[in-house]
N, C-alpha and C positions, 0 to 999 in steps of 0.2 A: 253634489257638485256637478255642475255642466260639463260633456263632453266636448273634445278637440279636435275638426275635422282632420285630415291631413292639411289640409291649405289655411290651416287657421293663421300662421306667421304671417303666410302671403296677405291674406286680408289685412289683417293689422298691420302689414309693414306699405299697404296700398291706398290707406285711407280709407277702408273698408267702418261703418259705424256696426262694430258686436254688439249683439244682443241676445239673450237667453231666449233658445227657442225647441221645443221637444226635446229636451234633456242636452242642447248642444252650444255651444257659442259659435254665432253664425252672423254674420254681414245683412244687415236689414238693406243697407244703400252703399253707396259709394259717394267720391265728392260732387258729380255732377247730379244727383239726386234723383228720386225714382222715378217722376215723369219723363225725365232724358234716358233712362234707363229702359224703362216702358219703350218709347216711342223708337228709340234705337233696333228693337226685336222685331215691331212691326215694320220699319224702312229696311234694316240692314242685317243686324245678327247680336247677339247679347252671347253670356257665358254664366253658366250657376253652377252653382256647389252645391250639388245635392248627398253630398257622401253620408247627410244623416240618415237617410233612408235607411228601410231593412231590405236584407235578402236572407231567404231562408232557400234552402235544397232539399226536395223529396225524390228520392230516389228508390231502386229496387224494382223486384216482380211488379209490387203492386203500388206501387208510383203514384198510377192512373186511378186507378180504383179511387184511391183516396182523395186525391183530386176531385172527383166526379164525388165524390159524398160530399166533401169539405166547401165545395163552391158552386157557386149557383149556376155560372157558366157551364158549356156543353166543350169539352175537349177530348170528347172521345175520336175526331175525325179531325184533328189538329194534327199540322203537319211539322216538323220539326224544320224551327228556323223561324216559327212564324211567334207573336206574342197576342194575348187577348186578354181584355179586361171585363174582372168581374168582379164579386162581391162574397163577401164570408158573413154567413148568417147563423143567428143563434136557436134552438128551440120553437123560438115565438117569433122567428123571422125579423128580426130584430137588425142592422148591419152593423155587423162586430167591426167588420173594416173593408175598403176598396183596394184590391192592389190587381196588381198587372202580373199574367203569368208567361216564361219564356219557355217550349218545350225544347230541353237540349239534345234531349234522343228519345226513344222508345221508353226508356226509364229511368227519366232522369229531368226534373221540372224545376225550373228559379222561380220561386215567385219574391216579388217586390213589394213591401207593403208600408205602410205610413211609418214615421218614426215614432210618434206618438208613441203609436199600438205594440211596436214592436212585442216589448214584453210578453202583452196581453195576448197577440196572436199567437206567437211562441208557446207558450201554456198553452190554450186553447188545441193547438194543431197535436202536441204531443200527449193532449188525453184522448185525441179520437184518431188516433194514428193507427193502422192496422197494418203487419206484413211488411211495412216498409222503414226507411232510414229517415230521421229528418237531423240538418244541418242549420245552426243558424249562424252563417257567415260575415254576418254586419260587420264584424269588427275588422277581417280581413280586405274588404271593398274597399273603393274610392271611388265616389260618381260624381260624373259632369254631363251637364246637359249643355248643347250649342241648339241656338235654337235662333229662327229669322230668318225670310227668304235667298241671303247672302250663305246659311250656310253649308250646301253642297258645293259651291263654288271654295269654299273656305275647306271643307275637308277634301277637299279633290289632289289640295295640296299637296296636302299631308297621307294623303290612305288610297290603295289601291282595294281594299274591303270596304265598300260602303254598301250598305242593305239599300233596293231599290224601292221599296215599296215600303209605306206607310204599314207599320205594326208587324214589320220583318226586323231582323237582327241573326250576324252573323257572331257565331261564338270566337274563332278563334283570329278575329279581327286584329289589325297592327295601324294604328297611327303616329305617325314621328317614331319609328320604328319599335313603338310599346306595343305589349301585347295588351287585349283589353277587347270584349266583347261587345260590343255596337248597333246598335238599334237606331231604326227611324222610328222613335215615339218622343216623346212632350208633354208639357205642362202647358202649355200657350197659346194653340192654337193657332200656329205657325210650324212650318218645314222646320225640322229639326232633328237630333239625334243626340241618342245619351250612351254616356261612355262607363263600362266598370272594369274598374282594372286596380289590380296592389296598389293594396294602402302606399306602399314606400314609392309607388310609380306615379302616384295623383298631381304632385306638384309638378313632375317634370312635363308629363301630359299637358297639365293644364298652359305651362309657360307656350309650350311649341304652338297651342290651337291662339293663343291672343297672336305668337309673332305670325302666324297663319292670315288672321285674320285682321291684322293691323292697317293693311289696303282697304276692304271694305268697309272699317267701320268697325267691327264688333269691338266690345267694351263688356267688362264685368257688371254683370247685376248682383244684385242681395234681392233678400224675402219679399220687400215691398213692392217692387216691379213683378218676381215671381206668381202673387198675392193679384197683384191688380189685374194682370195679363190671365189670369186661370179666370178669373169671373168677370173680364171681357169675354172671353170665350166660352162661358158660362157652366165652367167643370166646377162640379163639385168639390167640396174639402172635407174630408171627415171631422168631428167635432163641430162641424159651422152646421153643412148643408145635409147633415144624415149622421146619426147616432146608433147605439142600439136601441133606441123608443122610437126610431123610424123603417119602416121596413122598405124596399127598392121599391116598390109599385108607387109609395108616399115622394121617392127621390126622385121618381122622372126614369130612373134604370133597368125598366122594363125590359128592352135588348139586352143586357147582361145575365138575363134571369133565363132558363128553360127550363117549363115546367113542364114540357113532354118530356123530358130524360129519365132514366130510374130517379128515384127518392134522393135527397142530395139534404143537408142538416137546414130546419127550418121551412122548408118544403110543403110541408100537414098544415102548420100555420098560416101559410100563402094560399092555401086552396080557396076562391070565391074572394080574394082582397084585390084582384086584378086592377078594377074599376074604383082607387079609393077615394074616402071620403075628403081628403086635402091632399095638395099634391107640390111640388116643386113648381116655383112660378116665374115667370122675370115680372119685375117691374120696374118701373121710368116714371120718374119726377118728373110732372108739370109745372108745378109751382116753386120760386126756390130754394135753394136747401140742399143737403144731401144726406141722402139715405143712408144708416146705419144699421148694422147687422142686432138681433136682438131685439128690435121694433114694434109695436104692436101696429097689427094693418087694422083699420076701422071703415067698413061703406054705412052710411047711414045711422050712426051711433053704433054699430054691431062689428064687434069685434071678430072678423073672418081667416084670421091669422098674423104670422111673424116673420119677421125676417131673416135671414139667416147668412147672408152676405150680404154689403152695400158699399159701397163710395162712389168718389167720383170716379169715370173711367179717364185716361186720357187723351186715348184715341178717339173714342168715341163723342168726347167732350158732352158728357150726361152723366146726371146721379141717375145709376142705375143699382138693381135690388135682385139677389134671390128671395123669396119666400116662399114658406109651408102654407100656403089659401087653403080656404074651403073648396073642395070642385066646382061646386056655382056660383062661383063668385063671380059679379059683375065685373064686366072687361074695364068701365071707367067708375069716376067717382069713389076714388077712395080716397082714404088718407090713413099716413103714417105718421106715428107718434113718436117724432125724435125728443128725447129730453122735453119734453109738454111743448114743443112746437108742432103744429101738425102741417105735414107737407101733401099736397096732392098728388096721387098719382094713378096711373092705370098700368093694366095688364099690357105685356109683350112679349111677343117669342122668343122662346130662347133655339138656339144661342143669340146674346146680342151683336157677337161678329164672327164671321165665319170670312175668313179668307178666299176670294173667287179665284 
């Protein structure tokens, strides 16, 4: 049976459409639908429920230690206050999962990770746990993301802690007089900031940041807008764009990886795949149609890989594509195999929008 964010009434009582999603019942849209939704985040400021998320706590002597085995990233010279993203790999260098890590103190680490995985990382962390404590606090949380150039003006209102700097966050932050720890990080690819704070404090939070922002514009989003707006921005999703049968060299997540650090799990695996054979790709329809995730790519009769996210964007007003390619694959002259229609398209950088 699906889980109940704290905000699940408010959605249903706001014309929020629930739908089952990583073990939770969760708002795909709202009445004005996801392209207004969408488009709302890149003009003005949007609001998400992200409370299904995990957060686990490592703490202790040896915190750090573990950290630096458990994940690929380098946070031995991570300052507290600040947050960094990387990746949990298996054995065979495999990405068990992406999540974000916040250093609270000297000894003492949140890390963030998909809801999916929750379970799976949970196990995972406490068989190669060494010297240290681990917490898995998901069910105590309540997260919200504000997110859209509107929203510093929006929390200015409301908080005298607001972290300055992109992939900062202060812990003992207070908005609309809640306590609740505060970050400037995102899913969108937009100015924004996500909030964690008691499950029983989620709804009151969430009401003060709409009356906040009820000037500017902001509006609630669901998954659909969340969904469209991460692969405008061209961030990956676990399960879509990286699994454990894809290792980070294959995702494009190169910068998350350092392989000068001590040995870190999956590490031996990695040695000599730097350069790999298929890689993380954008691609943009030429022809019409729109690209769907699961796709097979074909140049020439020759099958050079698949997709792994697609649709329309709304900003951008193109069907645009992740793919897994070949690494030589020709920049034009492909085609994808939606449902036996084949669409034209070529290679593009990612990201496909980056905010100037």
């Amino acid at each position: 049976m699906e889980k109940k964010t704290p905000l699940y009434n408010w959605h249903e009582a706001n014309g929020g459409k629930i739908v089952p999603f990583a073990g939770f019942l969760l708002p795909v849209h709202y009445e004005t639908g996801v392209i207004a939704e969408h488009c709302a985040v890149r003009e003005k400021a949007g609001l998400f429920d992200v409370s299904h998320m995990g957060e686990f706590v490592i703490s202790g002597k040896g915190a750090l230690a573990n950290i630096q085995r458990l994940l690929t990233n380098d946070f031995a010279k991570m300052t507290v206050g600040r947050v960094r993203y990387t990746l949990m790999c298996n054995e065979q260098g495999g990405i068990i999962d992406d999540l974000v890590v916040y250093k609270m103190d000297e000894e003492r680490f949140l890390l963030v990770v998909n809801a999916t995985n929750r379970e799976k990382d949970a196990e995972w962390i406490r068989n190669h746990l060494e010297n240290a404590v681990f917490e898995d606090l998901s069910d105590s949380f309540g997260q919200i993301a504000l997110q859209g150039p509107a929203s510093p003006s929006i929390l200015a209102k409301i908080s005298e802690t607001i972290p300055q700097k992109y992939y900062t966050f202060i812990e003992k932050g207070k908005a609309a007089g809640i306590d609740c720890v505060i970050s400037q990080t995102g899913y969108t690819g937009e100015t924004g900031y996500e909030f964690y704070c008691k499950s029983g404090d989620t709804e009151a939070l969430w009401r003060k940041l709409l009356e906040a922002g009820k000037e500017a514009g902001l509006v609630p989003c669901g998954l659909g807008a969340r969904d469209t707006l991460r692969l405008e921005a061209s961030m990956p999703l676990y399960g879509h764009d990286m699994d454990e049968t894809v290792n980070p060299f294959e995702a494009a997540l190169s910068f998350a990886v350092k392989m000068d650090k001590d040995d870190f799990i999956g590490k031996g695996a990695l040695l000599g795949k730097e350069k790999p054979e298929r890689i993380r790709t954008g691609l943009k329809a030429v022809s019409r149609g729109i690209i769907r995730e699961q796709c097979r790519v074909f140049h020439g009769g020759k099958n050079v890989g698949v997709t792994t996210s697609g649709t329309w964007l709304p900003w951008l007003k193109q069907s645009m594509a992740m793919a897994l390619l070949d690494s030589g694959c020709p920049q034009s002259g492909l085609e994808v195999d939606v449902r036996g229609k084949m669409i034209e398209a070529e290679t593009c950088a990612l990201p496909f929008y980056k905010r100037s």
